[in-house]
N, C-alpha and C positions, 0 to 999 in steps of 0.2 A: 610551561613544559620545557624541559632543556633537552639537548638535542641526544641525549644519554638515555630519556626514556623514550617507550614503545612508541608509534603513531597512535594518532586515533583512530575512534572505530570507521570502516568504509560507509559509503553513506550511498542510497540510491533515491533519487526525488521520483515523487509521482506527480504527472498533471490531470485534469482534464480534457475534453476537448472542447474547444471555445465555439460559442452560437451566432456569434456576428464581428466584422471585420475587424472592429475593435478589440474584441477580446483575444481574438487572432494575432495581432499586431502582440499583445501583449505580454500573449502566450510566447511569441517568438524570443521578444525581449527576455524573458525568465530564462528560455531558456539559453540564450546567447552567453546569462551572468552563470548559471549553475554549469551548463557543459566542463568549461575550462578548470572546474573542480577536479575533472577526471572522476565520475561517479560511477559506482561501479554497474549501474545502468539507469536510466531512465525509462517508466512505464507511462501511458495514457489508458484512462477507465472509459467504459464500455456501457453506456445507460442503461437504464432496465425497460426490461423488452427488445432492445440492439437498438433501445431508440436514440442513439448516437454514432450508430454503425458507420456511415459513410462518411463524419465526421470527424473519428477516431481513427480509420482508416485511410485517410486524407492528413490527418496531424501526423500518425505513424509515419506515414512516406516520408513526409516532410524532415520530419525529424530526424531520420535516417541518410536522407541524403545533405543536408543543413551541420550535424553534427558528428562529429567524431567517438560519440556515447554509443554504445550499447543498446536497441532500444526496445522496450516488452511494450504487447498490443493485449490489453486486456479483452477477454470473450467469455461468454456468459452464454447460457443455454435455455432463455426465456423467451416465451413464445417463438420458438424457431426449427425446424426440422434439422433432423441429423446434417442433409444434403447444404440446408442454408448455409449450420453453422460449418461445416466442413468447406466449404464455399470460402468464406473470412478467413479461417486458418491457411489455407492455400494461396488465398487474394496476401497474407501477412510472408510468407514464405516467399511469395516471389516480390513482395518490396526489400525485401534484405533481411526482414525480423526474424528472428532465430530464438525467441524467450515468449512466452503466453501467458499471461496470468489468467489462470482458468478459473472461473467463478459460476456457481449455478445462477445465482445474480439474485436481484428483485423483482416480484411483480410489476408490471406497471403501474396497477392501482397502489396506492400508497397500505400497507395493512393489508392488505387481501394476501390471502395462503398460497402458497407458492401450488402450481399444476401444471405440471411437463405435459408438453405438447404432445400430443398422441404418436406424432412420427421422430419425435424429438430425444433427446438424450434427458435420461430422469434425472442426471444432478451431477453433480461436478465430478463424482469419482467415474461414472461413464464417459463424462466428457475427456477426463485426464484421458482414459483410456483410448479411446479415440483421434485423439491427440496423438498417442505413441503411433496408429496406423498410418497417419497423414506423414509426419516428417521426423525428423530427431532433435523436435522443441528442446528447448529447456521448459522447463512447467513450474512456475511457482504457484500455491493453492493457497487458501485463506485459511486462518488460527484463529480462533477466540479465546482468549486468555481470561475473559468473563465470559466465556459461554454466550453461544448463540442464543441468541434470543425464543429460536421455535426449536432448539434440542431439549430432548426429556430430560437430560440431565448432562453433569460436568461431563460424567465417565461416557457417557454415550454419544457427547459432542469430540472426545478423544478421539474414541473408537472410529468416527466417522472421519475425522483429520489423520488416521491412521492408513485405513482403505484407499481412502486417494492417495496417499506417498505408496502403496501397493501398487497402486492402478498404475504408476511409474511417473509423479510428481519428484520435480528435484529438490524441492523449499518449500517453505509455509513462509508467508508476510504476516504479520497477527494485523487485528484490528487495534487502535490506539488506546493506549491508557495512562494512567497518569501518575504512576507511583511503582518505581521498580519492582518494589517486593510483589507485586500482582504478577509482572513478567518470570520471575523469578521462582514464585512458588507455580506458575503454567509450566516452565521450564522443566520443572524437577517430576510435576504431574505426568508429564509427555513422555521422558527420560523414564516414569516406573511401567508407563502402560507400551515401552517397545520403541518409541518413536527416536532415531537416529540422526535422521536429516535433519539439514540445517533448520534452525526456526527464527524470524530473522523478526527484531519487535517494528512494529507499525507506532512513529511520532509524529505527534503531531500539536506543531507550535501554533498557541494559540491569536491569529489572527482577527477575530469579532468574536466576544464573548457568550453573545446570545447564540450564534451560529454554533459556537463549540458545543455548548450546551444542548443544543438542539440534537448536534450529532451523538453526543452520549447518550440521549435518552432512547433515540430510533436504536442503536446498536448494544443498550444496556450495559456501556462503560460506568463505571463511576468515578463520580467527579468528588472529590475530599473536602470535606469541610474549609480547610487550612487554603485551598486553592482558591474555592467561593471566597475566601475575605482577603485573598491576594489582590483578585482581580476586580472585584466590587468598586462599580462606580468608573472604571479606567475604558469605557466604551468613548466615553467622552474626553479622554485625554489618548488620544494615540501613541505620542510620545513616549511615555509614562508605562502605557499598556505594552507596547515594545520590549522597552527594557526589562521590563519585568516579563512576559515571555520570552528573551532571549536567556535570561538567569537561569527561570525553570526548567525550562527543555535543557538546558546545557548541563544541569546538574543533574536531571533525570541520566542523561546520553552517558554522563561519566560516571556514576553508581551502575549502570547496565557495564560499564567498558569495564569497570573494576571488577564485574563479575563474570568474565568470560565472556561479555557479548562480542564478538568483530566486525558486526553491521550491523545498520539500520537502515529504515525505509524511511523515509520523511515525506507526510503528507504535503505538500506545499500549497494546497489552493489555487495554483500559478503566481505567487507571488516569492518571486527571490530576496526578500531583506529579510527575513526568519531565517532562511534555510541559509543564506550565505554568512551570517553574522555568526550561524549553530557551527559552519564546517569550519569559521576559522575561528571559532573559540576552541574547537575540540583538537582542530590541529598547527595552532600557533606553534611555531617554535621545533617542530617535530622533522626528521629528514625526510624527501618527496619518496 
């Protein structure tokens, strides 16, 4: 890139919250290499059931007072009363965090039908809404660009990604995919049925193959022919698999940036050699 064209597009990493001191430690490292990116935020997810609540809530601080990023506390509305979740938003508010990614979330059982707690908020556009009462978040809400898995349909999983940017949501992060033209024709979908706000695509480089896989099938991504015999065989070469996930994310990121996109979400797994390899392939060469 010379220094004549645009930048690239802005990029915001997600983590997890880590289970034991290890994964803590390592979590911190990620995040020490991606902060100095200047991202234009950093989020931690939010288990289902809140069963990572004081986890996520503890990385949050952390990470608030540790780096100079921007940083979103994911929260979710399963199994918890209004008062709980309202509790966490307040508990995120007075660590500094000022951004929410509001999510109805997952059951705890793996497949079992999502059922709002009786005192609880029924699903994420209440929750946004609620959200507006407590403080002046920022709110980014969830996309499926392949359709949610339990909506009746495309048009009725819009309409419902609709109602929450109503309820006073400021963004949509999508769920990951693998092939521009899918973001692209979501895009144009979202853009006939009203929707304004930003929609910002969810990537995600692939770091274990079987794991990726795994996640497409739980969230009804598809994965491309062309992809399967990329990566075939390369669980057992690391190296190899690398390279070859840094090519394909990079070339997805720049068909999305050729097309109007100005951000992305990068899933990172807590691992920064995907995500740092993606930001300076995208933005080599380009002015800060």
């Amino acid at each position: 890139m010379s220094l004549s064209q645009p930048p690239g597009p802005g990029l915001s990493f997600e983590f997890f919250p880590p289970k034991t001191p290890k994964m803590a430690e390592a979590l911190r490292q990620t995040a020490s290499v991606l902060a100095p990116l200047g991202p234009r935020f950093i989020s931690v997810t939010y288990g289902a059931g809140g069963s990572t609540r004081d986890r996520t809530l503890q990385t949050v601080a952390e990470l608030v007072r540790e780096t100079n990023v921007p940083v979103a506390g994911h929260l979710t509305c399963v199994d918890a009363t209004r008062a709980e979740v309202d509790a966490v938003a307040r508990a995120y508010w007075d660590a500094g965090v000022r951004h929410i990614v509001a999510l109805r979330g997952d059951p705890s059982e793996l497949g079992a039908p999502f059922v709002a707690h009786p005192d609880g908020y029924a699903g994420a556009v209440e929750l946004v809404a609620g959200l507006r009462r407590i403080a002046p978040f920022e709110i980014s809400v969830a996309a499926y660009p392949e359709t949610h898995p339990a909506a009746i349909s495309p048009a009725a999983d819009l309409d419902h990604l609709k109602a929450k940017i109503d309820a006073g949501a400021t963004r949509a992060l999508t769920q990951f995919f693998f092939e521009a033209e899918t973001f692209l024709r979501f895009r144009d979908r979202a853009t006939a049925a009203g929707i304004t706000t930003e929609i910002v695509p969810g990537i995600l480089p692939v770091a274990n193959i079987a794991q990726a896989y795994r996640f497409a099938e739980m969230c009804g991504a598809h994965v491309p022919d062309w992809m399967r015999r990329l990566f075939d065989g390369l669980d057992d070469h690391p190296g190899a698999r690398a390279m070859v996930t840094t090519t394909v994310t990079a070339e997805l990121c720049r068909q999305l940036h050729d097309h109007g996109v100005t951000d992305l979400h990068v899933y990172t797994l807590n691992r920064p050699d995907a995500a740092l390899a993606l930001h300076r392939l995208l933005h080599a060469g380009s002015t800060p």
